[in-house]
N, C-alpha and C positions, 0 to 999 in steps of 0.2 A: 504494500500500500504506500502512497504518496503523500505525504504530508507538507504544509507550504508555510512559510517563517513570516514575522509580522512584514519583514521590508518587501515581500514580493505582493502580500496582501495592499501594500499601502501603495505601490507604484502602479499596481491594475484598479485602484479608484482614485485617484491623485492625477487628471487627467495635466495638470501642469508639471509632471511628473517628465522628464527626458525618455523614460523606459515604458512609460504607460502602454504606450501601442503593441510593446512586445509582450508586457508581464497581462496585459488583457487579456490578449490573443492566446496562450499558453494557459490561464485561470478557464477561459473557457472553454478550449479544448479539453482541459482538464475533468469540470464540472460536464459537459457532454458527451464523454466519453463512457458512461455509467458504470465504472471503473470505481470501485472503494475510495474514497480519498480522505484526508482528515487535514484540521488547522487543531492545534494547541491549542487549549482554552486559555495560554495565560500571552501567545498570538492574539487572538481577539482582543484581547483587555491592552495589550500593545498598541493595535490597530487603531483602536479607540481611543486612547491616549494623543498617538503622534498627532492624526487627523484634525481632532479638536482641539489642537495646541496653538495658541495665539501667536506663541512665540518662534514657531517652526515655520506656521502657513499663515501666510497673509493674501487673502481672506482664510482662514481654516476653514474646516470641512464644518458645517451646524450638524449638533448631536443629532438631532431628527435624521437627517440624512444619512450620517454615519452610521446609526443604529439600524436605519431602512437597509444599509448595504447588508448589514451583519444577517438580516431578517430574511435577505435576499440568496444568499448562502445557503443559512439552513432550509431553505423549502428545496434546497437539492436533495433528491434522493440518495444518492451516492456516500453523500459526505457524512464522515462522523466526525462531533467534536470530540476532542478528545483531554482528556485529565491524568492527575493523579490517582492509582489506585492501589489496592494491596501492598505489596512491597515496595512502592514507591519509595520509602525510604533509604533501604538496602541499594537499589538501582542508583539512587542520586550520589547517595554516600560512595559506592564506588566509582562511580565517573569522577567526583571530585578530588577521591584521592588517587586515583588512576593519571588523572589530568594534570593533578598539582593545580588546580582548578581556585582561586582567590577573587574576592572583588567583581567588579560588574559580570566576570563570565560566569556566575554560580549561576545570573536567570538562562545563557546558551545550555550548562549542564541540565538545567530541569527543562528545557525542551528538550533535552536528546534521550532524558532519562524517561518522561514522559512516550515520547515516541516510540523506545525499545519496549517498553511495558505493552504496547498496542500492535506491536509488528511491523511499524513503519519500518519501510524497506527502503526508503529513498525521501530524502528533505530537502523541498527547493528552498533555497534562500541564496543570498549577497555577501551572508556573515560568512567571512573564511573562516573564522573560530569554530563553527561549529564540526568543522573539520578535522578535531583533535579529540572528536568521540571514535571511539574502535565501534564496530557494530553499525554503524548510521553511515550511509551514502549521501553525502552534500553533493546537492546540485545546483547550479545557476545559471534558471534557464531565461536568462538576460543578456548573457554572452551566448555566439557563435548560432544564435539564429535568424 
């Protein structure tokens, strides 16, 4: 299964985004391909975060909108969101100490840890960090399409 990182979520509705056209194109293939696919639930809370940041987007994206995107998503059949579950704590604990793992990367560790817990086989994203999880295929399908 496929799973996609907040930055590729934000550049396919950030149409003033440089990458928009491609990370669209790719989310919807995605989502129409009736293929499993999954976002992080703590992706979304990202999502939601950057979009409606005064401070990043001028104009930012208005929560109504942002929220309708999120809403938009889930009426995909495909998609699962996905979480924390069971041993999620075992999983994180060793990625972090596996990774040497300190400071802003612990939220990269609990996407990757979240993801191994679900079977994500492949995570599109922009983060090279996410890169330093064994187990997890980073992909960034922003380049070379």
């Amino acid at each position: 299964m496929t799973a996609v990182d907040s930055n590729i979520l934000i550049c396919a509705h950030r149409e003033d985004s440089p990458w928009h056209p491609v990370a669209w194109k790719h989310m919807r293939r995605l989502a129409e391909s009736g293929a499993p696919w999954a976002i992080p639930w703590p992706c979304v809370h990202e999502f939601l975060a950057v979009v409606t940041h005064r401070r990043i987007y001028r104009p930012p994206t208005p929560l109504a909108r942002a929220l309708a995107h999120v809403e938009s998503w889930r009426e995909c059949p495909s998609l699962h969101l996905i979480g924390e579950v069971g041993e999620y704590w075992a999983v994180l604990k060793s990625l972090l100490t596996a990774g040497r793992v300190e400071g802003a990367r612990v939220h990269d560790a609990r996407i990757a840890a979240i993801c191994r817990q679900h079977g994500v086989t492949e995570l599109w994203s922009a983060d090279r960090d996410l890169t330093r999880f064994a187990g997890l295929k980073v992909v960034n399908p922003l380049v070379g399409s």
